[in-house]
Chimera marker file (.cmm) of the C-alpha trace (Angstrom):
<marker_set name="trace">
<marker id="1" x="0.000" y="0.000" z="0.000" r="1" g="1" b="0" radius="0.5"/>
<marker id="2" x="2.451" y="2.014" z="0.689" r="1" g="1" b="0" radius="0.5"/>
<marker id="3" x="4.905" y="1.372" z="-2.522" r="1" g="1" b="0" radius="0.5"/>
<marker id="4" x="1.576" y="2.302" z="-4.244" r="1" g="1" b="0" radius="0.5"/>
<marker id="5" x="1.156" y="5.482" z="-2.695" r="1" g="1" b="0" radius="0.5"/>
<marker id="6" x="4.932" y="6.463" z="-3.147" r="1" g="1" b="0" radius="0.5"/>
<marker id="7" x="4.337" y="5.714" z="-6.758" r="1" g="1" b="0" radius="0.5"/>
<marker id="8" x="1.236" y="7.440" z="-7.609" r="1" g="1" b="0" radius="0.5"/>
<marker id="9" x="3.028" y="10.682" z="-6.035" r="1" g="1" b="0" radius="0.5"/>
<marker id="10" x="6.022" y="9.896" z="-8.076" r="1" g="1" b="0" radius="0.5"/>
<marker id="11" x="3.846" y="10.152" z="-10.958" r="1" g="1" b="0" radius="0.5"/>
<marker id="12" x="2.315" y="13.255" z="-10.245" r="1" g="1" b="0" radius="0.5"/>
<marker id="13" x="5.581" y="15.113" z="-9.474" r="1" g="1" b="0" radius="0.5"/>
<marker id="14" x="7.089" y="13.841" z="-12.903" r="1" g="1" b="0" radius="0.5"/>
<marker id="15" x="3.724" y="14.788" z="-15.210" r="1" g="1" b="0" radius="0.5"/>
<marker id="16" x="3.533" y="17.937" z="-13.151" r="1" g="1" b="0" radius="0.5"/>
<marker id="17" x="7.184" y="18.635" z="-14.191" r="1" g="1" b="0" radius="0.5"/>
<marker id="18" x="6.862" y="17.747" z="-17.466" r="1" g="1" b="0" radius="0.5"/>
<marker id="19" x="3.847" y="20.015" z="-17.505" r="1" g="1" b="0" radius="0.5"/>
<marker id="20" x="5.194" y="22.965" z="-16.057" r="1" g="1" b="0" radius="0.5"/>
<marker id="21" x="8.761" y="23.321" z="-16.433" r="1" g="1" b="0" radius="0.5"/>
<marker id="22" x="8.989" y="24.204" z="-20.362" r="1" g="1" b="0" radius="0.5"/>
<marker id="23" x="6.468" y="27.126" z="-19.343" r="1" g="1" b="0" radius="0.5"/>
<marker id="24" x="8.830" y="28.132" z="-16.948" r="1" g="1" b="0" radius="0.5"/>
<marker id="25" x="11.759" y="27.783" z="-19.086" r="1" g="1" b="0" radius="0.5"/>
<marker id="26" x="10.427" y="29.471" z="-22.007" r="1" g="1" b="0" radius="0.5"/>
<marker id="27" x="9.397" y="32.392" z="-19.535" r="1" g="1" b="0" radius="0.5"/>
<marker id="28" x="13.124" y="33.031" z="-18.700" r="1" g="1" b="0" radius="0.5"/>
<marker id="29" x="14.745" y="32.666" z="-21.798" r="1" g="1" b="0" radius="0.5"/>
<marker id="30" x="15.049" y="36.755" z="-22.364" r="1" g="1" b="0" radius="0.5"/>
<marker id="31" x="15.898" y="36.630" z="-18.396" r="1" g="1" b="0" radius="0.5"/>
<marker id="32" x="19.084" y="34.474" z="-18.823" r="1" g="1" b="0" radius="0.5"/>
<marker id="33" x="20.848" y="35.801" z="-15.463" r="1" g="1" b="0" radius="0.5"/>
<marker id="34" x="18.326" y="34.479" z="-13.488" r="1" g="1" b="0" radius="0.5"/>
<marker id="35" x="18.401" y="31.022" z="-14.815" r="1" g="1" b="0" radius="0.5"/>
<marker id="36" x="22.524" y="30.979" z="-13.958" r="1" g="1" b="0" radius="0.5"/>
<marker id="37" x="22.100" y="32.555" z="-10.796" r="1" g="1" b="0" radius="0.5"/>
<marker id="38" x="19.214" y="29.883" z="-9.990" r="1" g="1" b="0" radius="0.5"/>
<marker id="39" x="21.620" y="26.951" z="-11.248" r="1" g="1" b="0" radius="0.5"/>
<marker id="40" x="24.667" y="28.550" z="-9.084" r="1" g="1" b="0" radius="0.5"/>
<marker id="41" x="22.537" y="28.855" z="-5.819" r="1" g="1" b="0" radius="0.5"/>
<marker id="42" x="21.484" y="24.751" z="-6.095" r="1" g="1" b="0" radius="0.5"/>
<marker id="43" x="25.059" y="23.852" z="-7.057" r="1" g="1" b="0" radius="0.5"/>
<marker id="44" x="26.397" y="25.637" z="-4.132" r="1" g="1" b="0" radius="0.5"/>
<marker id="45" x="23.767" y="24.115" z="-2.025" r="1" g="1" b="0" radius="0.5"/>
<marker id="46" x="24.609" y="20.258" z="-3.727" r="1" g="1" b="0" radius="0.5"/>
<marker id="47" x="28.599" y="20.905" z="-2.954" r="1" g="1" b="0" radius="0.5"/>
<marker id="48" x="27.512" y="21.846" z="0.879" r="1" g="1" b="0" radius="0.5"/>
<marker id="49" x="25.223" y="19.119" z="1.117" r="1" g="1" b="0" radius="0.5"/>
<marker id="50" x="27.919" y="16.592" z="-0.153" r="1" g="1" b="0" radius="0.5"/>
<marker id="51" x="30.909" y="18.013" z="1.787" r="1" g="1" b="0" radius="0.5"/>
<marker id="52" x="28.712" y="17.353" z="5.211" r="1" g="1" b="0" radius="0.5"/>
<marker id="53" x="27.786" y="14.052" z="3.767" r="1" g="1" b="0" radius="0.5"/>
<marker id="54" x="31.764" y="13.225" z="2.913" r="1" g="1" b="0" radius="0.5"/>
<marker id="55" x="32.522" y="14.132" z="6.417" r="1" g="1" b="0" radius="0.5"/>
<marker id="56" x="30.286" y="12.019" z="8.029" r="1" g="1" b="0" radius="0.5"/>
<marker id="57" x="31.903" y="8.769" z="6.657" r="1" g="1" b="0" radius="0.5"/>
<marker id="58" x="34.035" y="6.754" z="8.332" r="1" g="1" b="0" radius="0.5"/>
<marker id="59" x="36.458" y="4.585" z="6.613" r="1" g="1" b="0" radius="0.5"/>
<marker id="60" x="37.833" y="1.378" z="8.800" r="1" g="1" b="0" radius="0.5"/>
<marker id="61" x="41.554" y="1.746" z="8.376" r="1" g="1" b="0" radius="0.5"/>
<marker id="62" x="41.068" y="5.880" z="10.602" r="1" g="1" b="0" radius="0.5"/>
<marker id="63" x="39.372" y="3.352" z="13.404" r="1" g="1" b="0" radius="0.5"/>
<marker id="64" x="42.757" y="1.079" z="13.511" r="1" g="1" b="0" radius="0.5"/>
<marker id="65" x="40.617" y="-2.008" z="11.738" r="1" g="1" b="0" radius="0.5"/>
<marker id="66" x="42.339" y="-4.193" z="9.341" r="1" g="1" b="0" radius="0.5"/>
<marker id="67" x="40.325" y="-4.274" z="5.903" r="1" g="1" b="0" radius="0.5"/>
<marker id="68" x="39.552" y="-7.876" z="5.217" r="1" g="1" b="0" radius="0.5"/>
<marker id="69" x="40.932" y="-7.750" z="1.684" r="1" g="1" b="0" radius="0.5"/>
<marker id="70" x="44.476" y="-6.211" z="2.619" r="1" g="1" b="0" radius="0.5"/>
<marker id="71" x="45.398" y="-9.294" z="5.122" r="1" g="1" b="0" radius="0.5"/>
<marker id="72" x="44.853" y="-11.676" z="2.095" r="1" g="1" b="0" radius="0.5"/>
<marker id="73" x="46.757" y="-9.886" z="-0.471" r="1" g="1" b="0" radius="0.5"/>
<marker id="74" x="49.601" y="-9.075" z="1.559" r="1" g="1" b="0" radius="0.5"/>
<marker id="75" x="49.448" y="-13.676" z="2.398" r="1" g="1" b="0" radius="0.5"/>
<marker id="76" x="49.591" y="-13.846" z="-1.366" r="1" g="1" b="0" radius="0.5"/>
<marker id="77" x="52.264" y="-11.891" z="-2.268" r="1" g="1" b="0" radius="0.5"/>
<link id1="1" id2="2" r="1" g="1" b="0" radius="0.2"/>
<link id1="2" id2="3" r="1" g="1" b="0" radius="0.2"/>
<link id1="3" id2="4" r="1" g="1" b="0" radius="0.2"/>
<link id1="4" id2="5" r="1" g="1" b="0" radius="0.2"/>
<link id1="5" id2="6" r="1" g="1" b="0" radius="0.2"/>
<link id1="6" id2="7" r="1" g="1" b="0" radius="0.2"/>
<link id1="7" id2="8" r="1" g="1" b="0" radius="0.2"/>
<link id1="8" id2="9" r="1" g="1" b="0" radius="0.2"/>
<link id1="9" id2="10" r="1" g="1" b="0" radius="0.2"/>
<link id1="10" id2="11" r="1" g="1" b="0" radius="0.2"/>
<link id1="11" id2="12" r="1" g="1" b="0" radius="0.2"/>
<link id1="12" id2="13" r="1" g="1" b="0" radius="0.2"/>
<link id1="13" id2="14" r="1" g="1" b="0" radius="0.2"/>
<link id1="14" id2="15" r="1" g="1" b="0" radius="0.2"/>
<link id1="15" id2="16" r="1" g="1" b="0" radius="0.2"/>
<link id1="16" id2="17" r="1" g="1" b="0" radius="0.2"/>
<link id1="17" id2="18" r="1" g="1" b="0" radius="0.2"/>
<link id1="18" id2="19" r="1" g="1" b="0" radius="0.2"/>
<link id1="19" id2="20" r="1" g="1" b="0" radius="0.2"/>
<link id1="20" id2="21" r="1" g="1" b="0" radius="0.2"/>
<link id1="21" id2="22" r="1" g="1" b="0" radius="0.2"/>
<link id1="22" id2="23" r="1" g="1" b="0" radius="0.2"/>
<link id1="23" id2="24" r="1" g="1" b="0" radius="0.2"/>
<link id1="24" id2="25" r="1" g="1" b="0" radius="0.2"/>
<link id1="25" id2="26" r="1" g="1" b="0" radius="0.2"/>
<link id1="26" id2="27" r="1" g="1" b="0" radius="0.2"/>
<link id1="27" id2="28" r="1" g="1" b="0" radius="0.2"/>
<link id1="28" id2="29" r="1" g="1" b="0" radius="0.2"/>
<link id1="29" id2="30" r="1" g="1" b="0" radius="0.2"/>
<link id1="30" id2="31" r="1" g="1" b="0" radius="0.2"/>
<link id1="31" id2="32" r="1" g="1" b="0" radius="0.2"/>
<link id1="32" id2="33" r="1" g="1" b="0" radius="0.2"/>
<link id1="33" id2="34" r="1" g="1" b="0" radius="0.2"/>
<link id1="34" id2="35" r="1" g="1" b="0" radius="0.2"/>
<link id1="35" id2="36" r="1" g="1" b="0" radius="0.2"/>
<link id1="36" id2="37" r="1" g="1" b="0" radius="0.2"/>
<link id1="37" id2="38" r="1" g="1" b="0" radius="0.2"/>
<link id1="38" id2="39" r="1" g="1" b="0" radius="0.2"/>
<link id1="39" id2="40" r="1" g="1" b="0" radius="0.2"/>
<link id1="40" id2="41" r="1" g="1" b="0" radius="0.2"/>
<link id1="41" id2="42" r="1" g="1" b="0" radius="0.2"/>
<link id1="42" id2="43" r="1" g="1" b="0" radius="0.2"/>
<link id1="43" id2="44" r="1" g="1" b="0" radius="0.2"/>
<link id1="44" id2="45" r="1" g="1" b="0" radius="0.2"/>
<link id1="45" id2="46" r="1" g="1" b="0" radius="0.2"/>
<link id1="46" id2="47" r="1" g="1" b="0" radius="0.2"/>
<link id1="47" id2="48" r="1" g="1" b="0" radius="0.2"/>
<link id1="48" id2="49" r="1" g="1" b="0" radius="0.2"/>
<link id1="49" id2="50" r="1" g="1" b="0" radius="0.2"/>
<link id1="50" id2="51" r="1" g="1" b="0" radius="0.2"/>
<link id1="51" id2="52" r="1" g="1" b="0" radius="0.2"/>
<link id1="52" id2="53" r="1" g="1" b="0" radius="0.2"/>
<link id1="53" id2="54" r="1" g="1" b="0" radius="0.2"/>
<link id1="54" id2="55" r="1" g="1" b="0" radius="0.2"/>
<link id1="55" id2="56" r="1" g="1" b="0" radius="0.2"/>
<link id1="56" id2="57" r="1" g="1" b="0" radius="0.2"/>
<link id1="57" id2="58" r="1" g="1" b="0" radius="0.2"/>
<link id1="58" id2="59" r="1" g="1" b="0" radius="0.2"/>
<link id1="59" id2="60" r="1" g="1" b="0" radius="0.2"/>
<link id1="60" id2="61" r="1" g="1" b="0" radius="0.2"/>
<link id1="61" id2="62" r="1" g="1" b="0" radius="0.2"/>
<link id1="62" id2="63" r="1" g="1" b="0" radius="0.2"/>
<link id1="63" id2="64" r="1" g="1" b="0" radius="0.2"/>
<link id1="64" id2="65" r="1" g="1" b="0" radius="0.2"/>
<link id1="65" id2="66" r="1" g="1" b="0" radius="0.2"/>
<link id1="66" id2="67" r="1" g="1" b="0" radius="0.2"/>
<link id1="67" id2="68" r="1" g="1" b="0" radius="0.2"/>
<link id1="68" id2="69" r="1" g="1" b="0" radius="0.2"/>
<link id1="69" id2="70" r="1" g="1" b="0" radius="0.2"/>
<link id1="70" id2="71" r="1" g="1" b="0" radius="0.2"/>
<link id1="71" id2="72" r="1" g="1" b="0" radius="0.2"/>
<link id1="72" id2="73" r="1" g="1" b="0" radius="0.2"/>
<link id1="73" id2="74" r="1" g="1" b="0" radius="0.2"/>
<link id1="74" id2="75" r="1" g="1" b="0" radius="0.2"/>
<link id1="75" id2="76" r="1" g="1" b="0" radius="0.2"/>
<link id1="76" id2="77" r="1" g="1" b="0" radius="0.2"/>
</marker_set>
């Protein structure tokens, strides 16, 4: 039920979308600076949203744990 649910709203967003944004689009194309300033603003947002995200992982060989692969290779060699 609720796969079904996520879908039908998936659906709506998407025909929505494809509804609205060439209207949009084709309303800023003698406005040009907006549309860069617009994609600027949500790239700067994506590379601050990814930096916090990078920072947040933790990799085993910074907590002193071995990686299981490395102790075989190193056997094999």
């Amino acid at each position: 039920v609720e796969m079904d649910m996520a879908q039908g709203v998936y659906r709506t967003v998407i025909a929505v979308a494809i509804l609205v944004g060439p209207l949009i689009g084709g309303s800023l194309q003698f406005v040009s600076w907006l549309v860069f300033l617009f994609m600027l603003i949500l790239n700067v947002i994506s590379l601050v949203l990814c930096y916090k995200a990078y920072s947040l992982l933790s990799y085993p060989e910074e907590e002193g744990d071995e990686v299981e692969g490395d102790a075989e290779d190193q056997k094999e060699e």
